[in-house]
N, C-alpha and C positions, 0 to 999 in steps of 0.2 A: 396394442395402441389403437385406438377407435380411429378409422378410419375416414370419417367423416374431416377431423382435423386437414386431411392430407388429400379434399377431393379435388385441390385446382394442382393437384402434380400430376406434371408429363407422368404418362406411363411406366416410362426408363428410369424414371426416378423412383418411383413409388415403394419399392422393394428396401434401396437402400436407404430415403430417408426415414422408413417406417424401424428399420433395425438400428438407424442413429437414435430416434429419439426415446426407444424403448432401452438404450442401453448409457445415454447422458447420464450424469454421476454431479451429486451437487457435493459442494464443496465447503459450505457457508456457515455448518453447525461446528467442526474443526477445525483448526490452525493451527500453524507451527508453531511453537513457541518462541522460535527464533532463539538469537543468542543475548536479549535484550528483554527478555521478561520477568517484571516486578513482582515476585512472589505475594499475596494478599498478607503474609505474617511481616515480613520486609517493610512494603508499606504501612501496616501498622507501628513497626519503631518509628522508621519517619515521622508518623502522624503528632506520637507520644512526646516525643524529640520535640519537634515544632512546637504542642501543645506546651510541654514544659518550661521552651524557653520565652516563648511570646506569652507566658500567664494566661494563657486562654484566649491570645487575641489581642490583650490587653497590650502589649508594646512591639509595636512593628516596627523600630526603627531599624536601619542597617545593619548596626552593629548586631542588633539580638539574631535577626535572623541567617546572617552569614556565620554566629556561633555556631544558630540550630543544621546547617549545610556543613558546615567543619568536622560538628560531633558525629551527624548523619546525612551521609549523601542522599539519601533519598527525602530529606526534607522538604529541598527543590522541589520533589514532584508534588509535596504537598502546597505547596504555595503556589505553584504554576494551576494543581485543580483546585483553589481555592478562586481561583481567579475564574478557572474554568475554559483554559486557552490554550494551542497546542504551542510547542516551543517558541516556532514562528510567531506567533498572536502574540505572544508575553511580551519576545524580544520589542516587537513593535509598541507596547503598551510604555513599555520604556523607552522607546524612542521619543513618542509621543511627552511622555511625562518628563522629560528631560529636555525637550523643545521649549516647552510650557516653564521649563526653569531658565530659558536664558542658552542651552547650552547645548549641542552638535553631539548627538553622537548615530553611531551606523554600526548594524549588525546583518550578517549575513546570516542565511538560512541555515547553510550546511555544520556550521559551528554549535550552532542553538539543540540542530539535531542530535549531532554526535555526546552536547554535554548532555541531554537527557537519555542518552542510549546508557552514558557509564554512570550515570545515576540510580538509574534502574539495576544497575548491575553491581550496585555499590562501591563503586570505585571513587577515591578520594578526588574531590576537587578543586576542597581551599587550602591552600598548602600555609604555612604559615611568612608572615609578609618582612620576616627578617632574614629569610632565607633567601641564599644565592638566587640569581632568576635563573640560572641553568638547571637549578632544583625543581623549579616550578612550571608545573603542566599549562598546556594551551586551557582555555577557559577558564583558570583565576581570573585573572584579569578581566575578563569581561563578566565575570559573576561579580565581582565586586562592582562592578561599575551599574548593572541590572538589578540587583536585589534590592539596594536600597528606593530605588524607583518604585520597583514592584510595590514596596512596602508603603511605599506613598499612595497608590491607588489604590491600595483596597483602605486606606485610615478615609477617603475622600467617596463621598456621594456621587454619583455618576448622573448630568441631566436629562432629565427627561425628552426620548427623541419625539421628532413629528411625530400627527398622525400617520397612521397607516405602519409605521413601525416597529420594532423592537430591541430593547438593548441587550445587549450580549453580558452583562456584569448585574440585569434585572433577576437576582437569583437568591434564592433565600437565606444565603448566608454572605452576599453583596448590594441589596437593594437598597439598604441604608450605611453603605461605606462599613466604617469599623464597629456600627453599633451593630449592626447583623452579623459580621462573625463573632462578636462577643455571644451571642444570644444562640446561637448556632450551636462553638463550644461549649455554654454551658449548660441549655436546655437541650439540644440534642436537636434530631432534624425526622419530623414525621415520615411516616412510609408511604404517606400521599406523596410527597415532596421527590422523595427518591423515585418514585415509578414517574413522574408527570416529569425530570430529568430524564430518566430513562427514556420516557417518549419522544424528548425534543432529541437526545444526541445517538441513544441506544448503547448497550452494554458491547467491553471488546471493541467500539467503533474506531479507536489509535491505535490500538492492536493489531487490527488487523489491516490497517494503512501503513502499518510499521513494515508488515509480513507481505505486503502485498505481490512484491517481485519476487518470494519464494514462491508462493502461490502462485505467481505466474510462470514463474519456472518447471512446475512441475512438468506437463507435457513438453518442453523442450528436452529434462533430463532424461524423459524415457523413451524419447526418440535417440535421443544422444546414446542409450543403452541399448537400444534396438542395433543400429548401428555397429556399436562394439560387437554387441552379444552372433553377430552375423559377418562381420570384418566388410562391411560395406560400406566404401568409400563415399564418405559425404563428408559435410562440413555443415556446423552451427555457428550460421553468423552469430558476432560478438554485437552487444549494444552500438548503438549508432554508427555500425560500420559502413563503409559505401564499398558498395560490390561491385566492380567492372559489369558491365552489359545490365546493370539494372539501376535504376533511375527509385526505387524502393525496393531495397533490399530484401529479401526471403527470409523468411527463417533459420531454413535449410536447406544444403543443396547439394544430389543427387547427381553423378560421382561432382568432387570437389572442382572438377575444371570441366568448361561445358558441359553444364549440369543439361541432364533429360529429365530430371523431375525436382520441382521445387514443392519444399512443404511450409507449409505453415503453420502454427501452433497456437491457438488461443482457446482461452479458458474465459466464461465468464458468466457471471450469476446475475443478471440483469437484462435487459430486453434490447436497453438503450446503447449498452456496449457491446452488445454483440453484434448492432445492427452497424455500431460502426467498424467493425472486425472485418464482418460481413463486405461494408467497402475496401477495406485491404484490401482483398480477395479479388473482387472486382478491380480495384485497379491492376492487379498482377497478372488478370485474366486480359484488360485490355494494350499491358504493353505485350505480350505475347501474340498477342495477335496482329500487331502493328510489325510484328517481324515474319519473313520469309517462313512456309509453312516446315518446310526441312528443319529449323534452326530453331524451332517451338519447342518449350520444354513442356510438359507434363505439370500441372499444378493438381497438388494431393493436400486439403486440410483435414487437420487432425484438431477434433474441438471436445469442448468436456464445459459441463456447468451448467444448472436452470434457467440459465439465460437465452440459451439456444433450443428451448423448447417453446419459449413464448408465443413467438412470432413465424406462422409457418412460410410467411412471405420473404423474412429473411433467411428460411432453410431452405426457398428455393430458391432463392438469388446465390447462395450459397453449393447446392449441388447443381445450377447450371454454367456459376463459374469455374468451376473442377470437373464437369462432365463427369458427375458424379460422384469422383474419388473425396467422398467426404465419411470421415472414422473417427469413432470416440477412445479415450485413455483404454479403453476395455477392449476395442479393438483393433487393436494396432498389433495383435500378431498377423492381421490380415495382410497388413503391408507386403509379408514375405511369406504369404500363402501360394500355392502354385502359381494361379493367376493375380497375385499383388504386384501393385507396381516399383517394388523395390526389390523383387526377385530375382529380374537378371543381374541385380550387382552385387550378389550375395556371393562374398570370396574375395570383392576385389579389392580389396585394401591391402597395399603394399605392405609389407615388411617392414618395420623400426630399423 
């Protein structure tokens, strides 16, 4: 690691942020697949599906295309990217277009999400509308109530916003409402078109917003297995838990009741979130200090991702909140090396 990067670090620190950033691990060329990804063959029935029932475009009313979502669930996704909008954005699009008719309706987010997760997954979601409704799954109903909207907006011209702006539906197979997905379908879509998309949204970019809290989970599971792998009494707070004696809760904490060392776990591939990570850290650093010097626990972060090499202003905000104990996914045997700080409580996890 050139040196030069790291010439405004304290001395004490020098050593170990030179072997953090020589050993950071980016993360941003793979992803998990999760348990919600759309195979590219998958999507293309979808596509053929949709294509087949709407004639190329040519009829969007409700009826056809909650046939094309009946015969194939993943037709949805075809319409929602035709649109070009993440679940949220559609539902809203049909808020909006169903305002515009006179008429009330409301969608919440976490619904919109879950119907495109089993979409993706292929799972059925228009049940047939003679059947019991104890038959019928959450999300009929509000597909039925959404699609047809949908179908209304892409038949309609979208106007032109002020200067200085741009519309989100200005896309080459929505610029002129139903006459550009006609022209779309059946001339097809240049590979200018697709790259100059690519540049505005970037490929995998819902993918991996979908994955994002696997992704963030990693370093917490392998602390969690450090842990096990050493029978070393800690605890991993749960999402938005509140932890007696801390006002922002830790990640982890070092034995599970007055804890002596808290850790933290972030991952990230940007400059801008790590610098607010960074603040975590710093605040955890100043409510311990704000208590009796006896009753201070130990703050240890454990970080990973090109994000945390950016900025060497925030690695040293960063090891002089920790008093150095700052380790990457790679190094986290260190924790229970002779001199690691999770050493003396290796054994002590009681018995099941």
């Amino acid at each position: 690691m050139p040196q030069n990067r790291l010439s405004d670090f304290p001395s004490q620190y020098l050593d170990r942020a030179s072997a953090v950033l020589d050993s950071l691990q980016s993360f941003f060329l793979t992803m998990p697949r999760g348990s919600s990804f759309c195979e590219r063959e998958d999507f293309r029935r979808g596509y053929e599906v949709f294509r087949s029932a709407t004639k190329d475009g040519e009829d969007l009313s409700g009826a056809v295309l909650l046939s094309a979502i009946a015969e194939e669930p993943r037709a949805w996704l075809v319409l929602r990217c035709i649109l070009g909008m993440s679940p949220g954005e559609a539902a809203y699009l049909a808020v909006e277009a169903a305002a515009a008719n006179g008429d009330i309706l409301t969608v919440d987010q976490t619904p919109m999400r879950e119907l495109d997760a089993r979409a993706k997954r292929g799972e059925q979601l228009l049940f047939d509308e003679r059947a019991p409704r104890k038959n019928q799954r959450d999300g009929d109903d509000l597909l039925r109530r959404l699609v047809p909207l949908l179908g209304q907006v892409l038949t309609e011209e979208h106007a032109a916003p002020e200067d200085g702006k741009v519309h989100r539906l200005d896309k080459v197979d929505t610029a002129e409402g139903q006459t550009s997905l006609l022209r779309a379908f059946r001339e097809g879509v240049s590979y200018s078109e697709l790259l100059y998309e690519r540049m505005l949204g970037r490929p995998y970019a819902s993918h991996r917003d979908s994955v994002s809290g696997i992704v963030g989970d990693l370093i917490e599971n392998a602390i969690r297995g450090l842990l096990d792998e050493h029978q070393i009494d800690g605890t991993m707070t749960k999402a938005r838990e509140k932890v007696e004696g801390f006002e922002q809760a830790p990640d982890c904490r070092v034995p599970s009741v007055k804890p002596k060392v808290i850790i933290e776990a972030k991952l990230t591939e940007d400059d801008g979130t790590a610098r607010d990570k960074v603040a975590r850290v710093q605040t955890l650093r100043a409510y311990e200090d704000a208590k009796p010097e006896q009753e201070r626990a130990l703050i240890v972060a454990v970080v990973d991702g090109r994000g945390f090499g950016h900025r060497m202003a925030d690695l040293r905000r960063l090891m002089e909140a920790t008093d150095g104990h700052v380790y990457t996914l790679e190094e986290l045997p260190l924790l229970v090396a002779p001199d690691g700080p999770l050493t003396p409580f290796i054994g002590t996890r009681k018995s099941a």
